[in-house]
C-alpha positions in Angstrom: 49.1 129.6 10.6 50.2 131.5 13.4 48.4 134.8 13.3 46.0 133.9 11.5 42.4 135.3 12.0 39.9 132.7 11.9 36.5 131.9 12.5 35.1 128.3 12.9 31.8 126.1 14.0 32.5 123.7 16.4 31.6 122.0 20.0 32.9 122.8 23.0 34.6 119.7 24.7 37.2 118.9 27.4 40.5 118.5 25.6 41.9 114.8 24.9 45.6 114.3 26.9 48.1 113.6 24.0 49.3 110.7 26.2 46.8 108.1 26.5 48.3 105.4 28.5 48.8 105.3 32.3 47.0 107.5 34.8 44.6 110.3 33.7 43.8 113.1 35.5 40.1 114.5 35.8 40.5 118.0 35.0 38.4 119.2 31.8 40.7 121.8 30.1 37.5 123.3 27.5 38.5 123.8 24.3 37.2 123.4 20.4 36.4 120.2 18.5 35.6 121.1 14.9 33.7 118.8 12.3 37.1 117.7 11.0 38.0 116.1 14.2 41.0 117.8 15.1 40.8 120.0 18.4 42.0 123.7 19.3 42.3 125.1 22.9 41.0 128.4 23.5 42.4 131.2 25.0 40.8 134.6 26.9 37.5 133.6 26.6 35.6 132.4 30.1 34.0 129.5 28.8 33.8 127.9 32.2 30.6 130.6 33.1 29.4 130.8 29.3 29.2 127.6 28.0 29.0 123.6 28.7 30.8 120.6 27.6 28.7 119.9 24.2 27.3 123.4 23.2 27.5 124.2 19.2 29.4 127.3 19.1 31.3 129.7 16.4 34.4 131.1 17.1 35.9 134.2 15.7 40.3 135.1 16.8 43.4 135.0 15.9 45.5 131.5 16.6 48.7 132.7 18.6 50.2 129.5 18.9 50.6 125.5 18.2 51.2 124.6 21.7 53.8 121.6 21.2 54.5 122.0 24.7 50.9 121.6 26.0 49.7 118.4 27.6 46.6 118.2 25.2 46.4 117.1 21.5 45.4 120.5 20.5 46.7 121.5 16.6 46.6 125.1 18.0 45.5 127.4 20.2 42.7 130.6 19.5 43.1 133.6 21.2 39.5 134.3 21.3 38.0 137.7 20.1 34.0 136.4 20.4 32.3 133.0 21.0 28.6 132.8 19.9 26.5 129.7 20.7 24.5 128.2 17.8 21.3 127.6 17.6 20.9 123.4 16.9 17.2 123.4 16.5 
């Protein structure tokens, strides 16, 4: 999985903590929820000025890594080449 080029629909969302209980923090860490429910965090793309929480988008990169260490329940991360938002009309 790691290295490989992908390309995928999804919406952009603030990433779920893998722990659920106890005190959250606000932050919204934007990453990629795709129709199968599982989520990816994106890296060198600058959503923050591109896109909101919600917006349809496609995603074409190259996952560079499954982030066990990462706070969020990401299955991987995408090192983003392009992000194009969809037209949902």
């Amino acid at each position: 999985m790691i290295g490989q080029e992908v390309k995928v629909n999804g919406e952009i969302v603030c990433l779920p903590h893998k722990i659920k209980t106890g005190p959250q923090t606000l932050e919204c860490a934007l990453g990629l929820k795709i129709a199968e429910g599982t989520y990816y965090g994106l890296q060198g793309a600058s959503l923050a000025a591109s896109f909101n929480t919600g917006d349809k988008v496609r995603v074409v990169g190259t996952i560079v890594k499954s982030d066990a260490q990462s706070k969020y329940d990401v299955v991987g991360v995408i090192q983003v080449a392009s992000v194009e938002k969809l037209n949902t009309q």
